[in-house]
N, C-alpha and C positions, 0 to 999 in steps of 0.2 A: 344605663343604670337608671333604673326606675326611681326617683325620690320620694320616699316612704312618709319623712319626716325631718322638721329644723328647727332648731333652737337656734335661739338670738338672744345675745346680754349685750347690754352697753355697761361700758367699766373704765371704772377708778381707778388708778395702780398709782399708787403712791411712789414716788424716787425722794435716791438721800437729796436732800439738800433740794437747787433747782436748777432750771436750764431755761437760761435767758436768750431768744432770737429779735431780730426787728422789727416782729409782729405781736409777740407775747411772752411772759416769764411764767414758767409751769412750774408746780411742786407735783404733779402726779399728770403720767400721761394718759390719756383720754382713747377710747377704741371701743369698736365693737368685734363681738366673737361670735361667729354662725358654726353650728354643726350640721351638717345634712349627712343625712341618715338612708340606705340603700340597703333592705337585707338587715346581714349584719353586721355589713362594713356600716363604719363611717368616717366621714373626713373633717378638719378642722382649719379653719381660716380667719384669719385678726388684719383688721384695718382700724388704722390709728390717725385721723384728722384732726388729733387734740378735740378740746374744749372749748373753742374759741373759731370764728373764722376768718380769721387771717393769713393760713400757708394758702388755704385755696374759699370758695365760696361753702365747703360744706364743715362740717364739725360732728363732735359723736351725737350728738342730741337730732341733728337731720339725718345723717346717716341709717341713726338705728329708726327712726321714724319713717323713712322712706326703704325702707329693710321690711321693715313688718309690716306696711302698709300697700306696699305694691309690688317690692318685690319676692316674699316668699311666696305670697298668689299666685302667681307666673310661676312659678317651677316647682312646687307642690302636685306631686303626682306624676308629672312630668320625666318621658325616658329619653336623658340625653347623655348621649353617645360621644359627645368633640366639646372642648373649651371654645370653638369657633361657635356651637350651637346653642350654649348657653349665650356667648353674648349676645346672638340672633336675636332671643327671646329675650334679652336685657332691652334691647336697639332703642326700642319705644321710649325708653325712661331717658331722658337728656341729660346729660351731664353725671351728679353724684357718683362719680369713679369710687369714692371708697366705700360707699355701699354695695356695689355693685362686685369687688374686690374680697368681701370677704366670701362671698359666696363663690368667684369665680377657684379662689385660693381653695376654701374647702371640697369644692368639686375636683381640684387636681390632687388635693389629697387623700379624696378619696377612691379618687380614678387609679393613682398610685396603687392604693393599699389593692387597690382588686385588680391589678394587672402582678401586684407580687413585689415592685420593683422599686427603689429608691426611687426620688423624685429627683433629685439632681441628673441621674443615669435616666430616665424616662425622657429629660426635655432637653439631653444631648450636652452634658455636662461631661466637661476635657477628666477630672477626676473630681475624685470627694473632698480636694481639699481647696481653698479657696484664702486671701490675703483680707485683712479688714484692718482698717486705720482708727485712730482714736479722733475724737469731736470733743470742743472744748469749747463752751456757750460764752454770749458778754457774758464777763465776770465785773467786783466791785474797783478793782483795784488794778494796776499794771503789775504789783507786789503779789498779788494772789494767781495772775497769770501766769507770772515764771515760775512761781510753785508748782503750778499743775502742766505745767510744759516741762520741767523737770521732770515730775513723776511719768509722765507719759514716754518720756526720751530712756529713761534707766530702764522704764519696764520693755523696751524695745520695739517700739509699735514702728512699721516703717513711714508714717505719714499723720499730718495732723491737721485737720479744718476746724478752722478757727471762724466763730459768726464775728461777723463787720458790719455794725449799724452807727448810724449818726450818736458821737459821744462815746466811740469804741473804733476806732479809725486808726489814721496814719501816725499817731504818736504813738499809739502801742503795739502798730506792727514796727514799726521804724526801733521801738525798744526791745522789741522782742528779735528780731533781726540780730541785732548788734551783739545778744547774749547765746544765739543760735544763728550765727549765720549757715550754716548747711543744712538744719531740718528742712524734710519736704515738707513744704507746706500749701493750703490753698485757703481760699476764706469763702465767704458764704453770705451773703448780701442780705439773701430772702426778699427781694424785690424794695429794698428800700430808696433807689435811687432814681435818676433821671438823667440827659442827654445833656442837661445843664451840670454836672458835676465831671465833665469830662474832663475838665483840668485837675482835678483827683485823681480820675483813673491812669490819666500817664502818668503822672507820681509814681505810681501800683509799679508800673514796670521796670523800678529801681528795685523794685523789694524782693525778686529773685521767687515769683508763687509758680507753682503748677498751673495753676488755673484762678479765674475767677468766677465762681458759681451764683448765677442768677441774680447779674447785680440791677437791671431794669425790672419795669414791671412782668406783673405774675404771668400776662396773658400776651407780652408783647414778643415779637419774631424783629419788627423792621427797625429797629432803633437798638436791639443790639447788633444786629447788623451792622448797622452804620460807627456802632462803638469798635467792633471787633477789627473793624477798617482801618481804626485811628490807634488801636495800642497794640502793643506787643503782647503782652501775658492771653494766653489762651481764655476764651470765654466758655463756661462748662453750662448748658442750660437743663435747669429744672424744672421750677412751676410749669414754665411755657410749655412743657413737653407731658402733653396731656392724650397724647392715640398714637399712634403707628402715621396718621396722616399732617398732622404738629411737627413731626419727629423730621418727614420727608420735603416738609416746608422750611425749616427749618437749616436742613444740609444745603437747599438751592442753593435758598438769602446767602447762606456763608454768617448766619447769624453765631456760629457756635463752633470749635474745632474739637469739645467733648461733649458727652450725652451722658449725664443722670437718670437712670432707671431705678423708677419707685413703683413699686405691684400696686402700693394701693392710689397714688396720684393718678396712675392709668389704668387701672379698672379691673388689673387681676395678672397672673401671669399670661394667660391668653395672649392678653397685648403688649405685654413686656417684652415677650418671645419675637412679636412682629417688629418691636419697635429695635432689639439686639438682631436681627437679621436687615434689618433698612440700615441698620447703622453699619454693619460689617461688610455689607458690600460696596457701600461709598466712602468704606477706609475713615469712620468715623467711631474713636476708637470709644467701649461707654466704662460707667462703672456703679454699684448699684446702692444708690440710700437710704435711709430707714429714717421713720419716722418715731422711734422709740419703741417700738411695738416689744412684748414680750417675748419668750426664747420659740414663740408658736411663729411670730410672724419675721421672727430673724432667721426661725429655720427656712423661709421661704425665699429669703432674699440670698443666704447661703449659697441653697439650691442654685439660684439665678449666677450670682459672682461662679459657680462653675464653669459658666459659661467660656467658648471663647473670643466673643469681642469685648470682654471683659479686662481692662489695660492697665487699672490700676485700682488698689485698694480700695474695698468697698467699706460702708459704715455696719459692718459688724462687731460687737463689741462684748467683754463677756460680760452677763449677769450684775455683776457686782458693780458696774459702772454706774448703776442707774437703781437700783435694785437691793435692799437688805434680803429682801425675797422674791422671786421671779412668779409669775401666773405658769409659765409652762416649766414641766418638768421631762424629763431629762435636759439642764440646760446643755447649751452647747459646748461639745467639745475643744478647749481651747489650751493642746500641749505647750507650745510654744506664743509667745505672746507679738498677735498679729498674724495666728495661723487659725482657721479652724477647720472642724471637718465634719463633714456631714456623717448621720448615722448611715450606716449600712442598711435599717429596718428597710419594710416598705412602705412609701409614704414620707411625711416629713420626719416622723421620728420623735414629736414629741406632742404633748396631751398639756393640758391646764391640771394644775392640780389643784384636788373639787375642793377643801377647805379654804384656797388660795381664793377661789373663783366665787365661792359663795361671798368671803370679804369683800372683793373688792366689785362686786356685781350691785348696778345699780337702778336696772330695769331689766325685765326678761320678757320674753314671751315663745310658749312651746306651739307649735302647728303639726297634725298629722293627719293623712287623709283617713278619708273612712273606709 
């Protein structure tokens, strides 16, 4: 597939209310959107590193900078054939995974669209439908958390990650606990800790979690190694798992007994795909999370929770969670709550809609060759 031509927006999207983690509190999540254009196909990809850099070293302001400035040059004009060969031609550019993501994303959807075939059913997904759990940010209050763990329990979600930062800890899981003692639950660190707080984490293993996601730093493998050694509740790693080669360092140490697969942390699905086949063959079971992206880049993580080393409830969530208005439209299919299901179209299934995309678009730039 020859590429003709790419659009690039970096965008604003407003959510109700906000979402507080251990690196930052959003009232709108941050992303960039690439079209590339083949013919008269084209395909559509969103990567969302916030506004801020905190989850990783990039943010939408690098991203869409190193988007337009080096990476549409490189694959402008350019006929490729495999998700392995575009990231070939990525190789040179170090690091910036979620720049590199949205391009990787819109090249599978629109590899999709001109092979005819769903994108979940292309990249060997068990069926169209997939489990997604509800996420519930630091809040103000321990009073406002059982509110929303309430509405989350009646509406039937089977699982719920809860962030865990300094001043949002063991008093309100220990509270929360005691008014739900059986919801599944896991919490979500976002790298706020250290080796020195390990008299807190065995605490943790009174409190009955699924798992503990990425409670050391962003970039580290050998010290939660050494955590995972000393507590019981499973260690679920994130930030850390940045390639297919992270992913396989990772399983050695014994640093981790789950894997969090993020398209846009690791640089597209290309390597998402590497990193759900390293995991499944050393019986490392994963599940896929989201960075708030709109119903374009939940459609992709969907696709992925198809999958099967796919083990447990991914951060799929519908529209309205986050959203008075969504950027992609058709949102996702959501019958049952904590079910979704991918379109049958080909491709992902669903588009930005352009009044949506004009609002909340906050730089652009078009390239075509000549």
């Amino acid at each position: 597939m020859k590429i003709d031509a790419i659009e690039i927006y970096r965008l604003a999207v407003p959510i109700i209310g906000y979402y507080k983690t251990a690196f930052a509190r959003a009232e709108c999540f941050n992303s960039i959107l690439v079209k590339l254009i083949s013919g008269k196909n084209y395909g559509w990809g969103e990567a969302a590193p916030w506004g801020f850099p905190g989850f990783c070293g990039e943010c939408d302001i690098t991203a869409y900078q190193v988007a337009k400035t080096f990476i549409a040059p490189l694959l402008l004009g350019q006929d490729i054939e495999t998700g392995k060969a575009l990231q070939q031609k990525l190789a040179g550019i170090k690091e910036n995974n979620f720049a590199k993501a949205a391009f990787d994303l819109a090249w599978w959807d629109l590899y999709a669209k001109e092979q005819k075939t769903p994108l979940w059913k292309l990249i060997g997904g068990d069926n169209d439908e997939a489990e997604g759990g509800a996420a519930i940010g630091a809040l103000d209050s321990i009073d406002l958390l059982m509110e929303e763990v309430q509405k989350v329990v009646d509406a039937g979600y089977p699982r719920i990650k809860l962030k865990y930062c300094p001043g949002w800890e063991l008093e309100m899981l220990r509270a929360l606990r005691k008014n739900f003692p059986n919801v599944i639950i896991h919490i979500d660190c976002n790298s706020a800790y250290t080796l020195a707080d390990l008299d807190m984490f065995k605490k943790l293993d009174a409190c009955n979690l699924a798992m503990i996601e990425q409670p050391l730093m962003h970039d580290d493998l050998l010290d939660h190694a050494v955590l995972q050694s000393k507590i019981g509740t499973p260690i679920c790693l994130d930030e850390s798992i940045t390639s297919a080669d992270k992913a396989r360092k990772a399983i050695q140490l014994k640093a981790c007994k789950w894997i969090n697969i993020k398209h846009g942390r690791v640089g597209g699905i290309t390597n998402a795909l590497l990193i759900h086949d390293i995991c499944k063959i050393s019986n490392i079971p994963c599940w896929i999370g989201s960075m708030g992206e709109s119903a374009i880049g939940y459609a992709f993580s969907l696709a992925l929770a198809t999958l099967p080393n796919i083990k447990y409830p991914s951060d799929i969530l519908p529209s309205s969670r986050y959203y008075k208005k969504d950027l992609g439209y058709p949102v996702l299919q959501n019958p049952v709550p904590g079910k979704f299901i991918a379109f049958p179209v080909p491709g992902i299934g669903v588009e930005p809609d352009p009044e949506m995309l004009e609002c909340v678009t906050v730089e652009k730039t078009f390239v075509r060759r000549d």
